[in-house]
DSSP file (Angstrom, degrees, kcal/mol; ACC not computed):
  #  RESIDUE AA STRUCTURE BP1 BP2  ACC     N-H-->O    O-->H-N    N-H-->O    O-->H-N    TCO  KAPPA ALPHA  PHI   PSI    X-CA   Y-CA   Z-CA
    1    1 A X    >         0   0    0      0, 0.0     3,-2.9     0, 0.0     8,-0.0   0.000 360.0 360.0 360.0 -25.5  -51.4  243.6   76.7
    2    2 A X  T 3   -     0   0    0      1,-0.3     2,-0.1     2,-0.1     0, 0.0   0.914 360.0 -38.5  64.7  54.2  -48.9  241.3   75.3
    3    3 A X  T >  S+     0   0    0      1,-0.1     2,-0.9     3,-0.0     3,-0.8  -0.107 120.2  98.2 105.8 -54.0  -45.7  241.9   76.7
    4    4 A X  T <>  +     0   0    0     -3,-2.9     4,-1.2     1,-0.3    -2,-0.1  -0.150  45.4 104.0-104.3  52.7  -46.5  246.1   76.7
    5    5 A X  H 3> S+     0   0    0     -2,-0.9     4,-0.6     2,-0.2    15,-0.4   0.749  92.0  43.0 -90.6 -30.3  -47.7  246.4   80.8
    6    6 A X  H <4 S+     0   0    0     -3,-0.8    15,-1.5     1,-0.2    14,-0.6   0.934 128.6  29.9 -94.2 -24.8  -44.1  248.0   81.3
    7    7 A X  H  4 S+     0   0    0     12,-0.1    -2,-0.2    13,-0.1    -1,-0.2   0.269 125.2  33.5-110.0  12.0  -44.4  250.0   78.3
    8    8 A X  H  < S+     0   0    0     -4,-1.2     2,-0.6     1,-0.0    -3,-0.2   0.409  93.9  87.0-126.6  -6.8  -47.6  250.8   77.6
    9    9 A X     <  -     0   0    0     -4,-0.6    11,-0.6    -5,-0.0     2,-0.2  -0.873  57.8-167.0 -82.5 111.5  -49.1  251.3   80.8
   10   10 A X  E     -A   19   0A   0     -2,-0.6     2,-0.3     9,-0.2     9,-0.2  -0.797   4.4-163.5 -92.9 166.1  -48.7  254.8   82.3
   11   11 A X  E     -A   18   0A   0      7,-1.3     7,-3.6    -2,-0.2     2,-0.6  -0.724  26.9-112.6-116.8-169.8  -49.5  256.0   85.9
   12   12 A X  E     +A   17   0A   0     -2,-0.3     2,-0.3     5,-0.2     5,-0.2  -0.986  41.0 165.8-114.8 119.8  -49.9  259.8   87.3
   13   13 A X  E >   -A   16   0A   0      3,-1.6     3,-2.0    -2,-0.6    -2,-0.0  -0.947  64.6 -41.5-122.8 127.6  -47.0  260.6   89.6
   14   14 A X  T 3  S-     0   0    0     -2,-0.3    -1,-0.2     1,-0.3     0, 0.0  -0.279 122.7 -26.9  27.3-134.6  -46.8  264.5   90.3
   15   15 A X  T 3  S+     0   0    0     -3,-0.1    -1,-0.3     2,-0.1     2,-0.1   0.465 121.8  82.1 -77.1 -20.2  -47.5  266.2   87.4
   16   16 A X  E <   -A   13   0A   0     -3,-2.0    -3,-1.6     1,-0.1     2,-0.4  -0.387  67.7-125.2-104.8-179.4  -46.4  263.5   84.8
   17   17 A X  E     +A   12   0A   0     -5,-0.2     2,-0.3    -2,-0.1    -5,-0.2  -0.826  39.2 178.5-105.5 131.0  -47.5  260.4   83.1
   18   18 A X  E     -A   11   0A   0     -7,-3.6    -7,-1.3    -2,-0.4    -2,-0.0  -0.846  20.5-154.1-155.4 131.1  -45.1  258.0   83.7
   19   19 A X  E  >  -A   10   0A   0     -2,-0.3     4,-0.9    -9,-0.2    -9,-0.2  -0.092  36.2-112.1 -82.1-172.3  -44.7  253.9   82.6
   20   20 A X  T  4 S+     0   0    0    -14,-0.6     5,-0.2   -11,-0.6   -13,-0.1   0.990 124.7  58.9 -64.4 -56.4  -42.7  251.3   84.6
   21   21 A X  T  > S+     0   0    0    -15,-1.5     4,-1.2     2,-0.2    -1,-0.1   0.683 106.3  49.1 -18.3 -56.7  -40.2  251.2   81.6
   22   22 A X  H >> S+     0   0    0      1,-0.2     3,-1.6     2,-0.2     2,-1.5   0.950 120.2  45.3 -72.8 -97.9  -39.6  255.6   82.3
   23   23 A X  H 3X S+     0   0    0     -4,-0.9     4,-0.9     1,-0.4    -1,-0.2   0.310 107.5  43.9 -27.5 -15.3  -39.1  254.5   85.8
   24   24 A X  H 3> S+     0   0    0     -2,-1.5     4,-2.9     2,-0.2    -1,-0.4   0.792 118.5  49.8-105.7 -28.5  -37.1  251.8   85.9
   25   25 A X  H <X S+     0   0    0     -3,-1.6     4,-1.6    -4,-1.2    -2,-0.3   0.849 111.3  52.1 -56.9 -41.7  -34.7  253.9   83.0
   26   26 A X  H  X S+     0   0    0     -4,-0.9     4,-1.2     2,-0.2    -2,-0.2   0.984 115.2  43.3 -74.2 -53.8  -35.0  257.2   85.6
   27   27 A X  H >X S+     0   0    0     -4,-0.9     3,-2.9     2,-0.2     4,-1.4   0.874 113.1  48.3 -20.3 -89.2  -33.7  254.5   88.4
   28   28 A X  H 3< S+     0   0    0     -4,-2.9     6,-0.2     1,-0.3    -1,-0.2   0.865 116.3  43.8 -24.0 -68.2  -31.0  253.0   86.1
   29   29 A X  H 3< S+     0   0    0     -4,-1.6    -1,-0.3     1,-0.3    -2,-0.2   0.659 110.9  57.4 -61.0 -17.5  -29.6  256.9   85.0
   30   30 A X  H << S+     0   0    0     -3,-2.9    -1,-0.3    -4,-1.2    -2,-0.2   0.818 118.7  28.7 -89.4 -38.6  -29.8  258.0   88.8
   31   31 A X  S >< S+     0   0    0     -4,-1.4     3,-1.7     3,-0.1    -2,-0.2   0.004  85.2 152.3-101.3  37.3  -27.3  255.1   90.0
   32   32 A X  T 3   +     0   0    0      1,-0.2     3,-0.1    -5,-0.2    -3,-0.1  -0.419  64.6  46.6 -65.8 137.6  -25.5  255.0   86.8
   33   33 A X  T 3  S+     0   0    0     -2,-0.2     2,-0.5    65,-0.1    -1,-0.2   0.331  97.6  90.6 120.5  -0.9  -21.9  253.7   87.6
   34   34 A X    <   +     0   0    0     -3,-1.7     4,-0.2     1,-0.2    -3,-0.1  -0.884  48.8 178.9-140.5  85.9  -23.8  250.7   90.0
   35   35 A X    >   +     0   0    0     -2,-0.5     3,-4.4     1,-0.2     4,-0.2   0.814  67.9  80.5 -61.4 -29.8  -24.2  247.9   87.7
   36   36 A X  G >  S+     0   0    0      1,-0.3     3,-6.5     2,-0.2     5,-0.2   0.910  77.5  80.8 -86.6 -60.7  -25.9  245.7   90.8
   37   37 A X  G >> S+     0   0    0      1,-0.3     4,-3.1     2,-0.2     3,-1.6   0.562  75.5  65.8  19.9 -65.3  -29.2  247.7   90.0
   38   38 A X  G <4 S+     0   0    0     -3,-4.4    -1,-0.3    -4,-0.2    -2,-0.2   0.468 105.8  46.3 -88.0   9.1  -30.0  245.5   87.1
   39   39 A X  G <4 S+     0   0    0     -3,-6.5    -1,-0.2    -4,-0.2    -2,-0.2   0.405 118.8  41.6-118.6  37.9  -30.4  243.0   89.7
   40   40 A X  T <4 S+     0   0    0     -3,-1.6     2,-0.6    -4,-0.1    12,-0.3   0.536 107.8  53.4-118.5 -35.4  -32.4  245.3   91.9
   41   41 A X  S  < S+     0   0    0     -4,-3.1     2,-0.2    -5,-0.2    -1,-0.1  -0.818  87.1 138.5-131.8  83.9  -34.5  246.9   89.9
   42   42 A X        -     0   0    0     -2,-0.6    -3,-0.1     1,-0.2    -4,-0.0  -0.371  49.8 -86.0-101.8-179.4  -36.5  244.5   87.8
   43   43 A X        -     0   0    0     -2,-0.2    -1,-0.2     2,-0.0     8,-0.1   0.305  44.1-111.8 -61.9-175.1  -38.9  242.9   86.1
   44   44 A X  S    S+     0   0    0     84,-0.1    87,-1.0     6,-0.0     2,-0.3  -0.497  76.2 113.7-122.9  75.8  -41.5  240.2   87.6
   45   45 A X  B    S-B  130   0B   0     85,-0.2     3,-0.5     4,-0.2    85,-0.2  -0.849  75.9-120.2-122.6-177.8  -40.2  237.3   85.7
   46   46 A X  S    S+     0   0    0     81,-1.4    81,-0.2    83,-1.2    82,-0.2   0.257 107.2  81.3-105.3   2.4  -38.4  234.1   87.4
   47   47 A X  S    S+     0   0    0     80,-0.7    -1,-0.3    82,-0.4    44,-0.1   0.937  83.8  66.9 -58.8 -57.5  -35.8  235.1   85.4
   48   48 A X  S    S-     0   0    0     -3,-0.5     2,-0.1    79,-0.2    29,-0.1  -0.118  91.7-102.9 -78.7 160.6  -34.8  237.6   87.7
   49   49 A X        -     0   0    0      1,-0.1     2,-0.3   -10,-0.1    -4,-0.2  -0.579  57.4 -97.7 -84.1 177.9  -33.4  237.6   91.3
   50   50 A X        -     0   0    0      1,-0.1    22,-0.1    -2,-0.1    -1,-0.1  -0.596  52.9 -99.4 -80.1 129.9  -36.7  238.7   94.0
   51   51 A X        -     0   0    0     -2,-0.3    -1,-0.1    -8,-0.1   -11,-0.1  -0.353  52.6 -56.8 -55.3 140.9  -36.5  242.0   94.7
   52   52 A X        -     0   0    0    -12,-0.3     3,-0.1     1,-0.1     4,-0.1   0.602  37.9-133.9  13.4 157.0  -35.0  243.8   97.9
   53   53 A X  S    S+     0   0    0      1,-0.3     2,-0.4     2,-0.1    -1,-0.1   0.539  90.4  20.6-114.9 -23.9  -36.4  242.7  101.1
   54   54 A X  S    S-     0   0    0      3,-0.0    -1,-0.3     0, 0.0     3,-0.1  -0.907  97.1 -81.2-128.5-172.2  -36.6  246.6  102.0
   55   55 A X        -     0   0    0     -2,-0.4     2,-0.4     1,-0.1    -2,-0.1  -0.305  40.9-110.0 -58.1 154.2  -36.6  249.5  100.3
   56   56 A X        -     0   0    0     -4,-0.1     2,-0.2     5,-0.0    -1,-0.1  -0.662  33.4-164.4 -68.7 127.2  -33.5  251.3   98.9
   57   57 A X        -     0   0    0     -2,-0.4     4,-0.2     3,-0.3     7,-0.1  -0.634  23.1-123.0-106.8-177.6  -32.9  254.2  100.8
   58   58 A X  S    S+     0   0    0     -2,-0.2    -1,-0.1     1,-0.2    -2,-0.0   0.578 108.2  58.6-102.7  15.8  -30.5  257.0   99.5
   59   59 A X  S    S+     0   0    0      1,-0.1     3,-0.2     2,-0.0    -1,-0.2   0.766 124.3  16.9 -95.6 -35.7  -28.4  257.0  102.3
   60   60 A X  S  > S+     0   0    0      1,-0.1     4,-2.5     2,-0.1    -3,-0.3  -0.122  84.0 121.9-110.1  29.1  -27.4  253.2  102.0
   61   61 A X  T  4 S+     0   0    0      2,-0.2    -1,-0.1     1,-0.2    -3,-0.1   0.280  74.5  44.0-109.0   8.3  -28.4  252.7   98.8
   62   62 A X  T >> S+     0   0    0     -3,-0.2     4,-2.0     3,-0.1     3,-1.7   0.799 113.5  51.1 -82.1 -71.3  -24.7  251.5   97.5
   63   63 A X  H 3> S+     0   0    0      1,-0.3     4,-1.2     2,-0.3    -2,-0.2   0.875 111.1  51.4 -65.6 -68.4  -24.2  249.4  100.5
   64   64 A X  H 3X S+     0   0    0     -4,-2.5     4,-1.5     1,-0.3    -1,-0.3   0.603 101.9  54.4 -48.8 -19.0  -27.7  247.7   99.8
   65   65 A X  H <> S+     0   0    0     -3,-1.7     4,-1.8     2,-0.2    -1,-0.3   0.683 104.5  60.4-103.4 -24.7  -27.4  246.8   96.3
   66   66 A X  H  X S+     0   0    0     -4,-2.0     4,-1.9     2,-0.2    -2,-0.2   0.945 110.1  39.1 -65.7 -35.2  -24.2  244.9   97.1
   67   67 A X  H  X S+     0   0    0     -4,-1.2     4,-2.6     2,-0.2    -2,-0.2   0.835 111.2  49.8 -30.2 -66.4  -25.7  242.9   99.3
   68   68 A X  H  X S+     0   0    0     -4,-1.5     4,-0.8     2,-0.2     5,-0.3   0.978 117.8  53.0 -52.9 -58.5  -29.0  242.2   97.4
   69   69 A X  H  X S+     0   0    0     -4,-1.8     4,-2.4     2,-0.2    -2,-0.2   0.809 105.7  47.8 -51.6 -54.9  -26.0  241.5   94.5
   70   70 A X  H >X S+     0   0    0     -4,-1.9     3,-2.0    -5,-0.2     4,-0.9   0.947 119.6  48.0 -64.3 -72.4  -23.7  238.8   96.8
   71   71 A X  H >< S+     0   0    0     -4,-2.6     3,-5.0     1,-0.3    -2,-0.2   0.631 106.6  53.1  -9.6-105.1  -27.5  237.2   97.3
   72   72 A X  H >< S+     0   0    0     -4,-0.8     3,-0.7     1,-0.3     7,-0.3   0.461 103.5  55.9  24.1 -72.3  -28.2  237.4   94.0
   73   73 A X  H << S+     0   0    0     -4,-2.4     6,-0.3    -3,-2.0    -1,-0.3   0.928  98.6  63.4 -46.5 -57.9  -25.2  235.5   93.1
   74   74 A X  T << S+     0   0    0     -3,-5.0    -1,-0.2    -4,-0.9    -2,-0.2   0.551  82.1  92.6 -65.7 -30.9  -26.0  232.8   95.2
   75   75 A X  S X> S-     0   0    0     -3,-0.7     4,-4.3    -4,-0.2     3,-2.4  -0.410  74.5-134.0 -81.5 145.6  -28.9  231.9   93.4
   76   76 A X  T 34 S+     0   0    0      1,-0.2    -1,-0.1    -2,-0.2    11,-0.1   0.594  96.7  53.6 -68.8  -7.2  -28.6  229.5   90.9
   77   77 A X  T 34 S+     0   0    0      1,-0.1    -1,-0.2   -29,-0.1     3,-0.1   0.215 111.5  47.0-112.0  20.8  -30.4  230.7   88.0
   78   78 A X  T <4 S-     0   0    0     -3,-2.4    11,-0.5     1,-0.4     2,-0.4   0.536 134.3  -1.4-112.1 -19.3  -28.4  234.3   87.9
   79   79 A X  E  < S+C   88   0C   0     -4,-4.3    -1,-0.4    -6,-0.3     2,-0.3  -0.934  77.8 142.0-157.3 134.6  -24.9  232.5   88.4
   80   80 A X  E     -C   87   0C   0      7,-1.7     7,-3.7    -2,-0.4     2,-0.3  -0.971  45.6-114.0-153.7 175.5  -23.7  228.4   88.8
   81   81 A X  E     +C   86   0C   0      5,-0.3     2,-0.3    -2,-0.3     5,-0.2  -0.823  42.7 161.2-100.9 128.9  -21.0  225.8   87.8
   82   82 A X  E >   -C   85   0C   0      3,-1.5     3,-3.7    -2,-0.3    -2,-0.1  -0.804  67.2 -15.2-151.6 159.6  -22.5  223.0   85.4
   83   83 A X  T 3  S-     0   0    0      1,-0.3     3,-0.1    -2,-0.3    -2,-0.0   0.598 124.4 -54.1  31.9  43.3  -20.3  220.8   83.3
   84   84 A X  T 3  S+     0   0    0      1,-0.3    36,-0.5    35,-0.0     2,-0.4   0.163 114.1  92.1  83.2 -18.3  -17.5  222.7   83.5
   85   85 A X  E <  S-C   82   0C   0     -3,-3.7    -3,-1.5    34,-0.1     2,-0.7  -0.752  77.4-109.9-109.2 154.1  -18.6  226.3   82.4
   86   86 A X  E     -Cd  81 121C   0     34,-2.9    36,-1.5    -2,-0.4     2,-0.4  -0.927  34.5-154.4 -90.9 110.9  -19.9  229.3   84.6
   87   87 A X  E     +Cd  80 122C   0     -7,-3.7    -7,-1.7    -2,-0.7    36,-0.2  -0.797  23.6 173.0 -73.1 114.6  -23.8  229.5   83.6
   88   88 A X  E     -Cd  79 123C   0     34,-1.7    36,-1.7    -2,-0.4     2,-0.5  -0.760  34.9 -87.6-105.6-160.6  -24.7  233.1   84.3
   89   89 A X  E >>  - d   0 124C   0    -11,-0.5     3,-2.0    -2,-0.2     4,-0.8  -0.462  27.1-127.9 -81.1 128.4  -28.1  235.1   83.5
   90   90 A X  H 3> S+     0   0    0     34,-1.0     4,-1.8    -2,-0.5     5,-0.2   0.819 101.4  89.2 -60.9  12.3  -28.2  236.6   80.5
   91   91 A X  H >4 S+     0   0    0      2,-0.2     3,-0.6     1,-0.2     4,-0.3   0.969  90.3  63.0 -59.6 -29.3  -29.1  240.0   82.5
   92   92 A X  H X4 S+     0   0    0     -3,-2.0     3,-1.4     1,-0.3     7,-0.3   0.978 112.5  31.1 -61.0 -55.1  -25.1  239.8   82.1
   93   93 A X  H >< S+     0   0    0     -4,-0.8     3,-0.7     1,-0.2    -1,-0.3   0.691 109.3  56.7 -42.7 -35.2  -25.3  240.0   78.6
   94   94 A X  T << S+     0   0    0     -4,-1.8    -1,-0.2    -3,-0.6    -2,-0.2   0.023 125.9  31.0-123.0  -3.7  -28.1  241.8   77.8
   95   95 A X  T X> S+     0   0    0     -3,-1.4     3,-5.1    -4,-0.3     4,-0.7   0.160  72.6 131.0-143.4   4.2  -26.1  244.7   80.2
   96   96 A X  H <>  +     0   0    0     -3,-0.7     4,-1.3     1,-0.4     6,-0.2   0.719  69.4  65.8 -77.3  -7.2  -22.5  243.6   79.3
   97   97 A X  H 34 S+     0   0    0      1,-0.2    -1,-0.4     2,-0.2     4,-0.1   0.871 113.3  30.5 -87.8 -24.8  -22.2  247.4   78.7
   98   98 A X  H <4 S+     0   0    0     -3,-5.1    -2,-0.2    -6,-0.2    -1,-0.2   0.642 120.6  50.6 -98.3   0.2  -22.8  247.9   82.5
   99   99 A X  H  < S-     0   0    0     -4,-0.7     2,-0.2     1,-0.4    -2,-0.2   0.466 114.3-121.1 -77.0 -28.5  -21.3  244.6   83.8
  100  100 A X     <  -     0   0    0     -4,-1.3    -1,-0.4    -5,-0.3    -2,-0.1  -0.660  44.3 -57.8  74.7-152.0  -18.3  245.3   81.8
  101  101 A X  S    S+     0   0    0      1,-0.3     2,-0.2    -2,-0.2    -1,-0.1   0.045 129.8  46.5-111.0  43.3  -16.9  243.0   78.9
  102  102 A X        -     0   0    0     -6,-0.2    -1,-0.3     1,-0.1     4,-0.2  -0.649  57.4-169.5-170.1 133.4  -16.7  240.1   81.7
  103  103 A X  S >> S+     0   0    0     -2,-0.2     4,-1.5     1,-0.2     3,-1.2   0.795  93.3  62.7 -76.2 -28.9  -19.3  239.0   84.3
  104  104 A X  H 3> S+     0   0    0      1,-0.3     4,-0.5     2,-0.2    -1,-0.2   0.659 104.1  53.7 -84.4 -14.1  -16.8  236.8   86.1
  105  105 A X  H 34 S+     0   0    0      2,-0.2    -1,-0.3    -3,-0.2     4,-0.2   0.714 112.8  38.8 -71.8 -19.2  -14.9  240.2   86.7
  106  106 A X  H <> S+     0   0    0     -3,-1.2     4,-2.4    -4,-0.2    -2,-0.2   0.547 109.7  57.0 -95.2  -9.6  -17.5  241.9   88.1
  107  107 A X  H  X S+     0   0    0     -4,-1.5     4,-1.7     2,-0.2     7,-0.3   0.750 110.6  48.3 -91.0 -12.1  -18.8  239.1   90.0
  108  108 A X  H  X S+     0   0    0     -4,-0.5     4,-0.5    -5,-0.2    -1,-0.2   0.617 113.2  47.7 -74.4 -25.4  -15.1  238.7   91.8
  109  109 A X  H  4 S+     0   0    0     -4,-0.2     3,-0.5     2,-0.1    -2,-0.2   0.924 121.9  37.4 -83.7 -45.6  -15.1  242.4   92.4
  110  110 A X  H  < S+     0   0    0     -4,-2.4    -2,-0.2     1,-0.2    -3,-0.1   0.900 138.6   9.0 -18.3 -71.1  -18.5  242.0   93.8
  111  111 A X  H >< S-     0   0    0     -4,-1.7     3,-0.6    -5,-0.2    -1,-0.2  -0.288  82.9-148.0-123.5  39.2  -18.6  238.6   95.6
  112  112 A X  T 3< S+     0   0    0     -4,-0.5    -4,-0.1    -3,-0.5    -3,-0.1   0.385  85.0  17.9 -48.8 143.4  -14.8  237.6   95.7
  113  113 A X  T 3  S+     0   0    0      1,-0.0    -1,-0.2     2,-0.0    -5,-0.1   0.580  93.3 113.7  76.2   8.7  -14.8  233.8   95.5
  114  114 A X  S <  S+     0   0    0     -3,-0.6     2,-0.2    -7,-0.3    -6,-0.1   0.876  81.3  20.2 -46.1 -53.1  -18.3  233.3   94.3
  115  115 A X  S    S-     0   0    0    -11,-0.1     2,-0.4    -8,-0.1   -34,-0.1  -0.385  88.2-106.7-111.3 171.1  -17.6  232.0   91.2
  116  116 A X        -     0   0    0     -2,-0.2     3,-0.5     3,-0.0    -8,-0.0  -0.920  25.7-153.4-101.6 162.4  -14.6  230.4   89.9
  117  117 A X  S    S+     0   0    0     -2,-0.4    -9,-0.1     1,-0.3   -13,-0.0   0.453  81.6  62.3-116.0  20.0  -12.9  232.6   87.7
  118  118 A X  S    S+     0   0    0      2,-0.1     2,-0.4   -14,-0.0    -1,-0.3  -0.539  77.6 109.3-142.7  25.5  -11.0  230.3   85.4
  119  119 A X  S    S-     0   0    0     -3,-0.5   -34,-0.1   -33,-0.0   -15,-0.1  -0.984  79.3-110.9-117.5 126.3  -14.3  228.6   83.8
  120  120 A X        -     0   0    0    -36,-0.5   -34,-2.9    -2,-0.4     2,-0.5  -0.310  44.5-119.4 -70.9 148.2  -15.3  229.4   80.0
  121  121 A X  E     -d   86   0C   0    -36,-0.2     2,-0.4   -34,-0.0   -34,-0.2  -0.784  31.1-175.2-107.6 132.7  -18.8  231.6   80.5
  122  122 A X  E     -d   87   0C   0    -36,-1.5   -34,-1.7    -2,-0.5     2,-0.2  -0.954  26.3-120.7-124.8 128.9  -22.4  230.4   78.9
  123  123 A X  E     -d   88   0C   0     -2,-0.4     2,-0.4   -36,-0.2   -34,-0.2  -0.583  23.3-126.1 -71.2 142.4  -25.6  232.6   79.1
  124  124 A X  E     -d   89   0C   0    -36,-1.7   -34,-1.0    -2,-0.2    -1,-0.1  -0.798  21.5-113.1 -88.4 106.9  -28.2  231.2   80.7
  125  125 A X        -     0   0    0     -2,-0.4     2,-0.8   -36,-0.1   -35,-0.2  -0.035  46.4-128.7 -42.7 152.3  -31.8  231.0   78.6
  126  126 A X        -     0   0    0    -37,-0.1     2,-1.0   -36,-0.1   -79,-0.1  -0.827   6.0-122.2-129.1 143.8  -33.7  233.4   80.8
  127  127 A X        -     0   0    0     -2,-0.8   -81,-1.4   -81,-0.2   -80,-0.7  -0.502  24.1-175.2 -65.0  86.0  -37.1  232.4   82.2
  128  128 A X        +     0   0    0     -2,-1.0    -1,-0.2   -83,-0.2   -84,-0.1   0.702  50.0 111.2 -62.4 -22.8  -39.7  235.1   81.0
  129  129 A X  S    S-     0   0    0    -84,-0.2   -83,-1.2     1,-0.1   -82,-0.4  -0.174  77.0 -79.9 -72.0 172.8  -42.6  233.4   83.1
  130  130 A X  B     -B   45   0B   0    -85,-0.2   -85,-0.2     1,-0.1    -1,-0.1  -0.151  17.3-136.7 -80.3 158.2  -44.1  235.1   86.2
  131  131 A X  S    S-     0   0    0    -87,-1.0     2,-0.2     1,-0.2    -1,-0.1   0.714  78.3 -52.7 -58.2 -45.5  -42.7  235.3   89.6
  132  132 A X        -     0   0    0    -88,-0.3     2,-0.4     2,-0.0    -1,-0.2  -0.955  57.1 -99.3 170.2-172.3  -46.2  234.6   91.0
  133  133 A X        -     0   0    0     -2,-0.2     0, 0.0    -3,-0.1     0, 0.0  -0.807  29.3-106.6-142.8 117.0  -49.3  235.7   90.8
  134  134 A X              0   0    0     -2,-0.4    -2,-0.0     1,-0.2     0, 0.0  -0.079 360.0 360.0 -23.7 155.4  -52.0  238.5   93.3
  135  135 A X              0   0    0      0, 0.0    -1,-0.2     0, 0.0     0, 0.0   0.050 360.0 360.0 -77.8 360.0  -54.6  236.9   95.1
């Protein structure tokens, strides 16, 4: 499949055909205004933070992606300190249009005191390989 299992795959959900790609895009466009999302609603590369430990529901479903988001942070390959710069993922980039034009602003509004916010900022290659794998 090369790459095209989120975009080339469809399933049957009601009436429509629908890939991971159309889904994770219907997701995105339902919380639009909630950048934390794109680190909720992923991919399965190691790239990425692990997804939710429950579901989002739609009553808490703000509340919860701030949370998963302060996680998130914590881990070192979406946001660290090395040699002076703030490393973060390139999901920041790659999004900057929902991040806004600085991750270390949203990651203060986020997480205040996460980060320091006075560091010059370097994207982080990001790690395409899987997460894991089924038994």
């Amino acid at each position: 499949l090369g790459g095209g299992f989120f975009w080339r795959l469809s399933f049957r959900m009601g009436l429509a055909d629908v890939t991971l790609t159309d889904l994770e895009g219907q997701i995105r466009t339902a919380m639009s205004g909630d950048a934390a999302v794109r680190l909720a609603v992923i991919k399965a590369a190691k790239g990425f933070p692990p997804l939710p430990a429950k579901a989002l529901r739609g009553d808490t479903v703000h509340d919860q992606l701030a949370a998963h988001a302060r996680a998130a942070l914590a881990l070192p390959r979406i946001a660290r300190v090395e040699g002076g710069e703030l490393v973060v993922s390139k999901i920041f980039e790659w999004y900057m249009t929902d991040f806004g034009t600085s991750p270390v602003q949203w990651i203060e509004r986020v997480a205040p005191g996460a980060v320091p916010t006075n560091l010059p900022v370097r994207f982080e290659p990001f790690d395409w390989s899987l997460n894991g794998t089924c038994p």
